[in-house]
VEXTIVO-775915 format. One record per residue (C-alpha): residue number from 1; x, y, z; residue in three letters. Coordinates in steps of 0.05 Angstrom, whole numbers, plus 5000, padded with zeros to 4 digits. Example, Ala and Ser with C-alpha at 12.3 -4.5 7.8 and 13.67 -1.06 7.14 Angstrom:
BEGIN
+-----+------+------+------+-----+
|   n |   xx |   yy |   zz | res |
+-----+------+------+------+-----+
|   1 | 5246 | 4910 | 5156 | ALA |
|   2 | 5273 | 4979 | 5143 | SER |
+-----+------+------+------+-----+
***
This chain:
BEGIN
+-----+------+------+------+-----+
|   n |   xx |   yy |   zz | res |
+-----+------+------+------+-----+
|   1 | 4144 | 0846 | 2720 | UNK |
|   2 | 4102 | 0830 | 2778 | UNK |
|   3 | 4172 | 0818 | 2813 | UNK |
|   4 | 4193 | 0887 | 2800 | UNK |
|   5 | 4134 | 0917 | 2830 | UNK |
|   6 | 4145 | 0877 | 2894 | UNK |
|   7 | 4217 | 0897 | 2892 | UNK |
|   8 | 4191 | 0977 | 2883 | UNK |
|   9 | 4147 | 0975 | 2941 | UNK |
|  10 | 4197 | 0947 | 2990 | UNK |
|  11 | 4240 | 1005 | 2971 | UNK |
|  12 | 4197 | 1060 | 2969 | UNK |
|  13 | 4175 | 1027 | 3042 | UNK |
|  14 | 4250 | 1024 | 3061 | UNK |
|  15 | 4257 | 1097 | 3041 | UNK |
|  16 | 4197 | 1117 | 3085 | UNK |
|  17 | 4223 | 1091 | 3151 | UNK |
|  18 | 4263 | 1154 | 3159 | UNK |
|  19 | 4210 | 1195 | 3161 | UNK |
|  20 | 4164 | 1153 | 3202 | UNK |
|  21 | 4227 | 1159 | 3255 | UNK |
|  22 | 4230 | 1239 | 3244 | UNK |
|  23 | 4164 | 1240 | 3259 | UNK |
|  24 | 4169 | 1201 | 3323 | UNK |
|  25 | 4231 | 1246 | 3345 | UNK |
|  26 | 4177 | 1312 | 3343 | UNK |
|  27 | 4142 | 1280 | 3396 | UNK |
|  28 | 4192 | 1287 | 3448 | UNK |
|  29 | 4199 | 1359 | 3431 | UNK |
|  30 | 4167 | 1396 | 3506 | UNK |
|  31 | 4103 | 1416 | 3502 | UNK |
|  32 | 4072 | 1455 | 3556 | UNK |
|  33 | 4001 | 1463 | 3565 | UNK |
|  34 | 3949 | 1505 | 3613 | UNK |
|  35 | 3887 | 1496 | 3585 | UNK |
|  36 | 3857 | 1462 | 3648 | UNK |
|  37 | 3844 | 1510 | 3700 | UNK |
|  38 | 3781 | 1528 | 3767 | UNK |
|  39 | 3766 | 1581 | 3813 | UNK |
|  40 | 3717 | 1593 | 3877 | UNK |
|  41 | 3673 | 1614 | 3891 | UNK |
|  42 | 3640 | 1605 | 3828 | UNK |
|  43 | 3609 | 1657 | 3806 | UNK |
|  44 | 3651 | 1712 | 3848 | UNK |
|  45 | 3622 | 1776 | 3876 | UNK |
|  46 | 3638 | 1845 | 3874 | UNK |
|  47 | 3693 | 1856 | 3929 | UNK |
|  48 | 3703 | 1785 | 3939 | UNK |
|  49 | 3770 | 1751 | 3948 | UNK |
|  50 | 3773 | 1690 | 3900 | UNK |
|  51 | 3826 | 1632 | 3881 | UNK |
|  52 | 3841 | 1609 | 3814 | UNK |
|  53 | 3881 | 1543 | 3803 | UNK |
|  54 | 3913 | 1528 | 3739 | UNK |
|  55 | 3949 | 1461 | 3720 | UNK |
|  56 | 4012 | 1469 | 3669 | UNK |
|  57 | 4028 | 1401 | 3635 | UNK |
|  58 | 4090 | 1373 | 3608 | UNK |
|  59 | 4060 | 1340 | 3554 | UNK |
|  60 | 4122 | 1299 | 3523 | UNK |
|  61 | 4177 | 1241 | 3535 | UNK |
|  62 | 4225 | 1304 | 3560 | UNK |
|  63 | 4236 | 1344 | 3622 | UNK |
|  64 | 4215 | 1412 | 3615 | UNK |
|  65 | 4269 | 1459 | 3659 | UNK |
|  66 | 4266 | 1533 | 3679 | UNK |
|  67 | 4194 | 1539 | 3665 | UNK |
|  68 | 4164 | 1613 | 3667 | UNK |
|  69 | 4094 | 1631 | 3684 | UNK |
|  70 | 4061 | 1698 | 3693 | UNK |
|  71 | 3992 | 1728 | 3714 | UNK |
|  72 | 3965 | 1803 | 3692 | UNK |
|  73 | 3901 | 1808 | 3723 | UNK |
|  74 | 3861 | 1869 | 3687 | UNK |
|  75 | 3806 | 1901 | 3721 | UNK |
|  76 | 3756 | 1882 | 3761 | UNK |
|  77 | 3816 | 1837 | 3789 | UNK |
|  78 | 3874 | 1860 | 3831 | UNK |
|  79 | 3924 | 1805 | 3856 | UNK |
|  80 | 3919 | 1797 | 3928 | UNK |
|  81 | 3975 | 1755 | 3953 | UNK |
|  82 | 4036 | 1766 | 3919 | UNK |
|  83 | 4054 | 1817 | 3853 | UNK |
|  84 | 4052 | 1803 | 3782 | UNK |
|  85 | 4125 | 1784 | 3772 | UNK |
|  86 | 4160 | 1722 | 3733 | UNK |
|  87 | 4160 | 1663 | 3779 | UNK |
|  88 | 4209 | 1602 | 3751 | UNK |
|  89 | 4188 | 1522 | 3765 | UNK |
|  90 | 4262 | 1491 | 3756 | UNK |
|  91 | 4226 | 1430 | 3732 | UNK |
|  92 | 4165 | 1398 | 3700 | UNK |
|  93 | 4168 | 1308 | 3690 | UNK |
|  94 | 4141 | 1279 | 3632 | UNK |
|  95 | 4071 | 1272 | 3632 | UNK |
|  96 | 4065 | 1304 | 3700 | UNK |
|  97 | 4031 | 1368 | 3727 | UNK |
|  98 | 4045 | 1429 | 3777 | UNK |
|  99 | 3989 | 1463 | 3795 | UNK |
| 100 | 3984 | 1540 | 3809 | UNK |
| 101 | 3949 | 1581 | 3855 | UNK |
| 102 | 3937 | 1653 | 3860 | UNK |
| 103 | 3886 | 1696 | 3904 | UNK |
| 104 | 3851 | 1752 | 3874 | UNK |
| 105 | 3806 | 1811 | 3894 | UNK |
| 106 | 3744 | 1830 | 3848 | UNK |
| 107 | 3730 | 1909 | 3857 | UNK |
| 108 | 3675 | 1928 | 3900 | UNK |
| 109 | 3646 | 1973 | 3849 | UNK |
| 110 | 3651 | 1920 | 3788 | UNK |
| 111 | 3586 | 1910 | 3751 | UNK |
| 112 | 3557 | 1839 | 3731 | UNK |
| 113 | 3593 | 1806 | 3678 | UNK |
| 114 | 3651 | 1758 | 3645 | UNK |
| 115 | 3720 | 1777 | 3647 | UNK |
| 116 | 3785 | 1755 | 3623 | UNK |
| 117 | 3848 | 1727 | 3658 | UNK |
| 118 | 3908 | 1720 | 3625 | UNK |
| 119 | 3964 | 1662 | 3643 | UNK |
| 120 | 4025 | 1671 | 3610 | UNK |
| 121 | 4085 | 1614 | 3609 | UNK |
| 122 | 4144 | 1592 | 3577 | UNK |
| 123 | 4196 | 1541 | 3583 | UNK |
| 124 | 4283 | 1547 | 3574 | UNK |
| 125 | 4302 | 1565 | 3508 | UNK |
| 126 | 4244 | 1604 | 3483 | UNK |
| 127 | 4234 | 1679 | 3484 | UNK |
| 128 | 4150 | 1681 | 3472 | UNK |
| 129 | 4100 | 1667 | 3515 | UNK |
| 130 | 4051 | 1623 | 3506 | UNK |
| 131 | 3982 | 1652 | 3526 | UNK |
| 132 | 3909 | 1628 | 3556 | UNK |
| 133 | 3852 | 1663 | 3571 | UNK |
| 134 | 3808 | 1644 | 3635 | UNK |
| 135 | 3733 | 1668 | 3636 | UNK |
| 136 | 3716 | 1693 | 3709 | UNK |
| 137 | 3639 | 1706 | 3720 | UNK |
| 138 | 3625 | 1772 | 3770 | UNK |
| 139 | 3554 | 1775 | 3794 | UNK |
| 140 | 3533 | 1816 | 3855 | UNK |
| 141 | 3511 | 1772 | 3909 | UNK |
| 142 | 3447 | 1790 | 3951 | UNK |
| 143 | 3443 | 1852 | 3984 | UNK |
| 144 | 3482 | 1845 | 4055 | UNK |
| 145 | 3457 | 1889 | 4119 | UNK |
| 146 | 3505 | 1861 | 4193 | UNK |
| 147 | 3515 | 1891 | 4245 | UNK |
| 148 | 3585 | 1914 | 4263 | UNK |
| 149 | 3587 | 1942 | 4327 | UNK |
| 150 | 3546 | 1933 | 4394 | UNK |
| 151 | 3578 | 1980 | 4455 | UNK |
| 152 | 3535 | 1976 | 4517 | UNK |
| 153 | 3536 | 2028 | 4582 | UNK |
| 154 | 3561 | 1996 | 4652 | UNK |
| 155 | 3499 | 1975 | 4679 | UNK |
| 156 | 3485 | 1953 | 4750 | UNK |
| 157 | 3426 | 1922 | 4780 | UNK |
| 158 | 3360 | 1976 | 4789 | UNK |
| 159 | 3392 | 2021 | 4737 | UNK |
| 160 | 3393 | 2038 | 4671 | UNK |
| 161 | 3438 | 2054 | 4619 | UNK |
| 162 | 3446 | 2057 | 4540 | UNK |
| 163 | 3459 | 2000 | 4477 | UNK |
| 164 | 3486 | 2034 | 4417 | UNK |
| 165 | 3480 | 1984 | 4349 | UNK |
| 166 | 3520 | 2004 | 4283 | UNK |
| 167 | 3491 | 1963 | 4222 | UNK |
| 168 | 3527 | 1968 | 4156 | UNK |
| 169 | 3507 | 1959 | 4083 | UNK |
| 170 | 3565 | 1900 | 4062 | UNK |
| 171 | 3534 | 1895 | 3990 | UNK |
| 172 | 3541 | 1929 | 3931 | UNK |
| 173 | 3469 | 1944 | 3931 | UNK |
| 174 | 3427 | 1997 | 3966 | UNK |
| 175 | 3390 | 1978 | 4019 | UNK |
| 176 | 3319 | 2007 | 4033 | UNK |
| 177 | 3259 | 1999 | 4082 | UNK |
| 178 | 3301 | 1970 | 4139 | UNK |
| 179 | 3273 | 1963 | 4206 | UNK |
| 180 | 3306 | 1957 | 4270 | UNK |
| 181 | 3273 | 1918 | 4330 | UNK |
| 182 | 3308 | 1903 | 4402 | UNK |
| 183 | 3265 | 1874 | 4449 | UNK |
| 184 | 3257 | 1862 | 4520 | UNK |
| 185 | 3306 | 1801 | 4565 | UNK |
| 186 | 3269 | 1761 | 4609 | UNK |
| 187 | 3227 | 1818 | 4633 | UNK |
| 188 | 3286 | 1841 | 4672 | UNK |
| 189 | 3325 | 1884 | 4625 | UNK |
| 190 | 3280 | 1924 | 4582 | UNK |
| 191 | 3273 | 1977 | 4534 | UNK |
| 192 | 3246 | 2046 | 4550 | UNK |
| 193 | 3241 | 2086 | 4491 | UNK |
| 194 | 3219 | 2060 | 4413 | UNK |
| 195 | 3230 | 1980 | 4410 | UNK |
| 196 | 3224 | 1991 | 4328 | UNK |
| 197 | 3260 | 2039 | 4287 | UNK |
| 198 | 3272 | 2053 | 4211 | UNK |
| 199 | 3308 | 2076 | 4162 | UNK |
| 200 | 3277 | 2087 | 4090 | UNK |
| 201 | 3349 | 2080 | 4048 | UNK |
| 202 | 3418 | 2055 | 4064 | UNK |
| 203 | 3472 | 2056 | 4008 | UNK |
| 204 | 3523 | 2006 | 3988 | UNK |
| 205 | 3577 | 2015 | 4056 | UNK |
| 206 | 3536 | 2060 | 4092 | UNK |
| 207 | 3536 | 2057 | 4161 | UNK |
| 208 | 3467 | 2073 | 4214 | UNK |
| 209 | 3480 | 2088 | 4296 | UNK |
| 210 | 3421 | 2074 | 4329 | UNK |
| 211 | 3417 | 2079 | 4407 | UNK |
| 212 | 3369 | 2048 | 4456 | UNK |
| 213 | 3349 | 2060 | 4538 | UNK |
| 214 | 3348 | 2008 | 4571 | UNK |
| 215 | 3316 | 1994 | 4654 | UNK |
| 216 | 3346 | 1939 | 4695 | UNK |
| 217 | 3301 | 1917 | 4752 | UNK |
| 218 | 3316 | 1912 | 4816 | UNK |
| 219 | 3312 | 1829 | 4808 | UNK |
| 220 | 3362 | 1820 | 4768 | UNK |
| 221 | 3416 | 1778 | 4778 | UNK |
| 222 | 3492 | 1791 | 4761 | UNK |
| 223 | 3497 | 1755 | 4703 | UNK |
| 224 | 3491 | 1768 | 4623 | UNK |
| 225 | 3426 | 1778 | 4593 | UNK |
| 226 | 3411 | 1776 | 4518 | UNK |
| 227 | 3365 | 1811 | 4486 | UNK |
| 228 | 3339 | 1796 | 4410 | UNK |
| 229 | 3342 | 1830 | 4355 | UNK |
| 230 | 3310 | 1830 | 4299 | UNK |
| 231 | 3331 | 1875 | 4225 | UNK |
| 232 | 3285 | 1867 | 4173 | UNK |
| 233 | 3309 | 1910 | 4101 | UNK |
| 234 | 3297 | 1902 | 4029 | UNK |
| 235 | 3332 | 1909 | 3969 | UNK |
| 236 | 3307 | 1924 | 3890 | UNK |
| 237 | 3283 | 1859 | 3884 | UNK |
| 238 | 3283 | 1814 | 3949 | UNK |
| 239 | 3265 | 1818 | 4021 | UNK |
| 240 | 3307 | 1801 | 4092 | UNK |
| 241 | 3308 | 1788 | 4152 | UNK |
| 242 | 3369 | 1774 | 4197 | UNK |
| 243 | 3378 | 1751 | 4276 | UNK |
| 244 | 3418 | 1780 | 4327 | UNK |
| 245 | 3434 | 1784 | 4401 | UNK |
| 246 | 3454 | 1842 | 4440 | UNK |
| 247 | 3490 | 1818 | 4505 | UNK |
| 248 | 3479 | 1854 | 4573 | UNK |
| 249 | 3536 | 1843 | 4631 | UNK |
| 250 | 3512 | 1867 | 4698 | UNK |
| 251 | 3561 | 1896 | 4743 | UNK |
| 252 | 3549 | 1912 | 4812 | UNK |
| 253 | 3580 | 1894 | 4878 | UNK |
| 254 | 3549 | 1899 | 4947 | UNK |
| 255 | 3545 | 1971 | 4984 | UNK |
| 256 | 3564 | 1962 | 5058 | UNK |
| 257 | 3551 | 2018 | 5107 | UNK |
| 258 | 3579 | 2017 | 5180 | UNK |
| 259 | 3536 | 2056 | 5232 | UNK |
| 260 | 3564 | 2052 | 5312 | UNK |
| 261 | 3502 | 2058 | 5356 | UNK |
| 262 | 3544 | 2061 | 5422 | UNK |
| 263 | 3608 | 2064 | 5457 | UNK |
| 264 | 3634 | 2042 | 5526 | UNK |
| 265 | 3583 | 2006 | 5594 | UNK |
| 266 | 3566 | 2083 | 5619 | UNK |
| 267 | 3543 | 2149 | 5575 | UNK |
| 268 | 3588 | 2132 | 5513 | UNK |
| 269 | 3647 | 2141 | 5561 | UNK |
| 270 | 3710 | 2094 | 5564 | UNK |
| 271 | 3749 | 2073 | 5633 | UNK |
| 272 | 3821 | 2048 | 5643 | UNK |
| 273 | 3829 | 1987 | 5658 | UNK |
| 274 | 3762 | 1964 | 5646 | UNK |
| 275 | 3722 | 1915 | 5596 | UNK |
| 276 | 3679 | 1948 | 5550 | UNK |
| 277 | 3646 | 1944 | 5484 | UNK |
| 278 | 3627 | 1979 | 5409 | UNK |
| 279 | 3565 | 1964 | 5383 | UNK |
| 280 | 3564 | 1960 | 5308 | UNK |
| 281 | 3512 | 1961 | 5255 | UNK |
| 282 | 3538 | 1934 | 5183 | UNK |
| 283 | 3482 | 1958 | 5124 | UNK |
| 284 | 3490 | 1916 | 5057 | UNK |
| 285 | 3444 | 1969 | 5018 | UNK |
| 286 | 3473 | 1940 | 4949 | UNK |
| 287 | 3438 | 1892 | 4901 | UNK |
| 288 | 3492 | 1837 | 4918 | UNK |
| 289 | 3507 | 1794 | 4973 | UNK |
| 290 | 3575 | 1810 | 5010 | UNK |
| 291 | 3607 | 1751 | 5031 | UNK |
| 292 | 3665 | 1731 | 5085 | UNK |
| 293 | 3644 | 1789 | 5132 | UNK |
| 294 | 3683 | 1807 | 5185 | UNK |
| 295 | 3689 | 1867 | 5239 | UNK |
| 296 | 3755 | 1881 | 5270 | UNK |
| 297 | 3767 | 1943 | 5318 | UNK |
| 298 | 3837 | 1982 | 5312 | UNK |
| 299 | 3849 | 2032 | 5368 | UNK |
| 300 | 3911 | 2039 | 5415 | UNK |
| 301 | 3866 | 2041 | 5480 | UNK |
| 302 | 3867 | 1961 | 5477 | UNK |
| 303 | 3926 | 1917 | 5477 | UNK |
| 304 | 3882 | 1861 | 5436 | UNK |
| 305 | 3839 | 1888 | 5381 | UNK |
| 306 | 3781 | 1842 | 5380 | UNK |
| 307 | 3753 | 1816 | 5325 | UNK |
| 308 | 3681 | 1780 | 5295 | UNK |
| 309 | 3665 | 1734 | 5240 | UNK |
| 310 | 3595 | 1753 | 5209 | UNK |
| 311 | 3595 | 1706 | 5149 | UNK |
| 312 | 3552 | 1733 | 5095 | UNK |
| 313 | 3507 | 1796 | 5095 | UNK |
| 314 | 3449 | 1792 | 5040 | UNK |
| 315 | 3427 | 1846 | 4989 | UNK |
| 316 | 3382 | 1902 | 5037 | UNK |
| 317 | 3400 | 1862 | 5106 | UNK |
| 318 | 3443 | 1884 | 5157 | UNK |
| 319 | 3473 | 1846 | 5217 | UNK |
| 320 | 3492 | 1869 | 5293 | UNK |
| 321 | 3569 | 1864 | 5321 | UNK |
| 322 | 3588 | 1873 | 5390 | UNK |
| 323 | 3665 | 1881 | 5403 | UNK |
| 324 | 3688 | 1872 | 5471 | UNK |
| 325 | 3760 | 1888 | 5497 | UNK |
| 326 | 3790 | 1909 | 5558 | UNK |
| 327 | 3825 | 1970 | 5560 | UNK |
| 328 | 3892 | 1992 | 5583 | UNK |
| 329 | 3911 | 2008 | 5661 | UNK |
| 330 | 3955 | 2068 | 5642 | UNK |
| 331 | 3919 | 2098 | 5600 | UNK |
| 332 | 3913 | 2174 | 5613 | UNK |
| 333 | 3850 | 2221 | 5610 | UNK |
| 334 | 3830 | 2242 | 5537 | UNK |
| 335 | 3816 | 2225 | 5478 | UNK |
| 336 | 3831 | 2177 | 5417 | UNK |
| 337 | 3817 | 2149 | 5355 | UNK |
| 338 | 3780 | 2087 | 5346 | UNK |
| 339 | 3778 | 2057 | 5279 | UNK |
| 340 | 3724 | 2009 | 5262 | UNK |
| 341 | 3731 | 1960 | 5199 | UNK |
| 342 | 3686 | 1920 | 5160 | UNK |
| 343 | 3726 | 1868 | 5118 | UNK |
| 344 | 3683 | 1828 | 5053 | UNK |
| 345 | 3692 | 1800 | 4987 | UNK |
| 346 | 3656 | 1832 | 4927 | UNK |
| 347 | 3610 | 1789 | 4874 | UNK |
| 348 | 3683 | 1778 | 4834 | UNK |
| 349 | 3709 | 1744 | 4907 | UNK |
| 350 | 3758 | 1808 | 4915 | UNK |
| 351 | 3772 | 1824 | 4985 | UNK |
| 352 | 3746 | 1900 | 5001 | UNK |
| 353 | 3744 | 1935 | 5062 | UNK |
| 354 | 3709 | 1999 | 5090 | UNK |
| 355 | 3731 | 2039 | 5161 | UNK |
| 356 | 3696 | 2090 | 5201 | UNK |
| 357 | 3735 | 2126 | 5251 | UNK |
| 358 | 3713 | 2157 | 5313 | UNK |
| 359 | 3741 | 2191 | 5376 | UNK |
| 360 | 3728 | 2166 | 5448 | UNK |
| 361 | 3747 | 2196 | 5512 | UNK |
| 362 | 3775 | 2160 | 5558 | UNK |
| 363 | 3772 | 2170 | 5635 | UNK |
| 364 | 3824 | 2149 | 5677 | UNK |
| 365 | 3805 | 2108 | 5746 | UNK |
| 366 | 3831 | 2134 | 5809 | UNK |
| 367 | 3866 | 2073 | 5852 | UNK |
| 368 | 3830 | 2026 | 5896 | UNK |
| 369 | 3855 | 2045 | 5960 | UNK |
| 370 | 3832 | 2115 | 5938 | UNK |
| 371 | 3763 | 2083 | 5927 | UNK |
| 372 | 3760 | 2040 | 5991 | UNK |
| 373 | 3773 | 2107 | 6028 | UNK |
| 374 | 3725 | 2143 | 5998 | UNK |
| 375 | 3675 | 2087 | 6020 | UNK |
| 376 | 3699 | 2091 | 6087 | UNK |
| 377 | 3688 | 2162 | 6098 | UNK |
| 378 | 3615 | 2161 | 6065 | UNK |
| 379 | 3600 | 2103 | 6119 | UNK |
| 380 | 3630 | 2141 | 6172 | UNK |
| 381 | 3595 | 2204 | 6152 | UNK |
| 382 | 3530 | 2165 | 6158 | UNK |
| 383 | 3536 | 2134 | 6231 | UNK |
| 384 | 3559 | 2205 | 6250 | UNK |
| 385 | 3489 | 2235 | 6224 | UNK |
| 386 | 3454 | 2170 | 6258 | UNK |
| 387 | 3497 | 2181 | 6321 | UNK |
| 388 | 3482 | 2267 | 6325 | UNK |
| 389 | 3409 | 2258 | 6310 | UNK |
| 390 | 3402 | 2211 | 6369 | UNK |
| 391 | 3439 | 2260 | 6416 | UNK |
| 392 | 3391 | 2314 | 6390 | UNK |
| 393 | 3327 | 2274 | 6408 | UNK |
| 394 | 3357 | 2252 | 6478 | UNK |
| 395 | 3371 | 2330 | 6492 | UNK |
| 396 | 3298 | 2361 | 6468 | UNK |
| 397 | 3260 | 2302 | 6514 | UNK |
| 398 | 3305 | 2328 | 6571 | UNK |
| 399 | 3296 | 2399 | 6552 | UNK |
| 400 | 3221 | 2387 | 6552 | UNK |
| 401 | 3222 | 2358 | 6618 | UNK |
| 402 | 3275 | 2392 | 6654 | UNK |
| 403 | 3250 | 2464 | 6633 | UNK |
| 404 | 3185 | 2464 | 6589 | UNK |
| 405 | 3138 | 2430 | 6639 | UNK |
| 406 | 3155 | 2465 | 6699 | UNK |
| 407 | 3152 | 2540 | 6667 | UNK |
| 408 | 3098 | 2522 | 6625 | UNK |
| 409 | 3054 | 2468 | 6647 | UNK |
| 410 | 2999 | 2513 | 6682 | UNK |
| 411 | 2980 | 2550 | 6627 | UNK |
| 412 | 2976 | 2490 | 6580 | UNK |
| 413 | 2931 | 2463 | 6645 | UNK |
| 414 | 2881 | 2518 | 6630 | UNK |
| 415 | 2886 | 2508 | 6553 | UNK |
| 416 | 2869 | 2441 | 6560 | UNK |
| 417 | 2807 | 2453 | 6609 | UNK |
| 418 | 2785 | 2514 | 6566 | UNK |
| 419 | 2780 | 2466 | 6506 | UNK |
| 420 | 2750 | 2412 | 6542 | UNK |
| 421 | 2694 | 2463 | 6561 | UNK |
| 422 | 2678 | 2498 | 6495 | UNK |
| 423 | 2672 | 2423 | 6464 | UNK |
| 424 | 2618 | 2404 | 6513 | UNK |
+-----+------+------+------+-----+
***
């Protein structure tokens, strides 16, 4: 008896083991899973982009092939990088992963809460999906005030000129008491009219212009100056305050100004054949120094045009040029142009150049045998006067003796005597 019941259990055991193996054999049937999933930021805002990465499993002993996978974003969410359509992983190991990554945009307008993503998959040889739902938390973040836009004025040196700020509400929030403060750079650049302005209410992508005046003094240098600013706003239940600065490039060059204060050795007149000379004043009456100066004459009455080196000519300075040449021996009488140029480099190291033109006459000289005669004849003209006036003398003392005396000489006798009388 006890026998039999031995012998019963080893069959009924021997009968199992078919079952135990069919059991087994469901294992390695593919299971796919996509429970396991994360996206960031964490929790997303309104308008914000966002990534969500979800990990499908092969959970069995069998490759899974052709697997199917599908994301239907419902609002708030829009995809962002690619469209909603069936993408196909050829293939899935055993016990082995592929994770999936999609980029999403929450709406701008979307109002705090949790919302629902749905993943849909599928592997070769089934027609359903299988479907999980991901829990995506939307709050709106802090109200967000920047500013967008800075375009300054070209401003030189001892001028002024304008700085117009756009600030923009990025939030989804309304923005209210905001105030708007630029001040001063160095106490060279500076702000003219109201340092502080504001604006009682600024809603969710609005956009404010505000424009300042702005003086630059006279010391400035060329180079960028900042000035801070400050934005202080509020929303419904915090307060702000935000940093920025506003850049300022000076641009400005130096001014140069020629002025000729004479021309030739005699009256502002020019000779043939002759040295002579310009003199040039050069005025820098910019805010910049000019640098590389130099003064070169062009003309046609000068087979060499002479030129001079200055070096550098500072900010309200000027410097004195001479130019010598010697001018042509067949030159005729009349007159031409003479051109004057200053040559410099600018505050960038460009090379600029200002002229002045100017017409001279020239006289022509008459030839030197022509002059050595006329030298001749004054000389001669001279010992001819000497020569006459010392005939004339030697004729009047004859004259008074030969004639005077004897006609006259008794009644300047009795003259004489009369005189000599009336005196006693």
């Amino acid at each position: 008896m006890k026998f039999q019941k031995i012998f019963l259990l080893f069959l009924l055991s021997t009968m199992m083991v078919p079952f135990i193996s069919g059991a087994t054999t469901d294992f390695d049937i593919i299971n796919l899973s996509a429970k396991t999933y994360n996206y960031s930021p964490a929790p997303v805002s309104p308008g914000q982009e966002f990534s969500v990465w979800i990990q499908l499993t092969n959970n069995s002993n069998v490759v899974a092939k052709n697997v199917s996978y599908i994301l239907e974003p419902k609002y708030p969410f829009t995809l962002s990088d690619f469209n909603n359509s069936e993408v196909v992983v050829s293939s899935i190991a055993p016990y082995q992963s592929t994770i999936i990554k999609y980029t999403l945009k929450t709406d701008l307008q979307a109002i705090d809460g949790i919302y629902d993503l749905e993943f849909k998959f599928k592997r070769e040889g089934t027609n359903t999906y299988s479907i999980e739902k991901y829990k995506i938390d939307v709050v709106s973040d802090n109200a967000v005030l920047e500013l967008i836009r800075t375009e300054v004025s070209e401003i030189s040196i001892g001028s002024d000129g304008t700085i117009d700020l756009t600030i923009k509400n990025l939030g989804t929030k309304d923005i209210k008491n905001i105030f708007m403060t630029l001040n001063d750079s160095e106490d060279v650049v500076k702000v003219i009219n109201l340092k502080t302005m504001f604006f009682e209410n600024l809603k969710s992508g609005g956009e404010i212009k505000v424009s300042y005046k702005i003086v630059v003094s006279k010391l400035a240098n060329k180079k960028s100056y900042t000035l801070p600013l400050e934005i202080k706003y509020s929303d419904s239940s915090n307060d702000y305050l935000i940093s920025r600065n506003v850049g300022v490039l000076l641009n400005d060059n130096p001014n140069m100004v020629i002025n000729i204060t004479s021309i030739g050795q005699i009256n502002n007149k020019i000779f043939t054949n002759n040295k002579e000379k310009i003199d040039v004043e050069i005025y820098n009456v910019g805010n910049i120094d000019a640098e590389s100066v130099y003064v070169e004459l062009n003309t046609t009455i000068t087979d060499i045009n002479p030129k001079y080196f200055i070096g550098s000519i500072e900010k309200d300075n000027y410097d004195n040029v001479t130019l010598e040449f010697l001018t042509k021996s067949d030159l005729k009488s009349g007159s031409y142009p003479i051109e004057v140029i200053v040559n410099y480099k600018d505050s960038s190291l460009k090379k600029q150049t200002i002229k002045k033109v100017m017409t001279v006459e020239v006289i022509a000289k008459k030839s030197s045998n022509f002059s050595l005669m006329t030298i001749f004849s004054g000389i001669m003209s001279v010992v001819l006067f000497v020569i006459g006036l010392a005939v004339l003398i030697l004729v009047l003392r004859w004259a008074n003796k030969a004639l005077l005396k004897p006609a006259f000489g008794g009644f300047f006798t009795y003259i004489k005597t009369k005189f000599k009388k009336k005196k006693k």
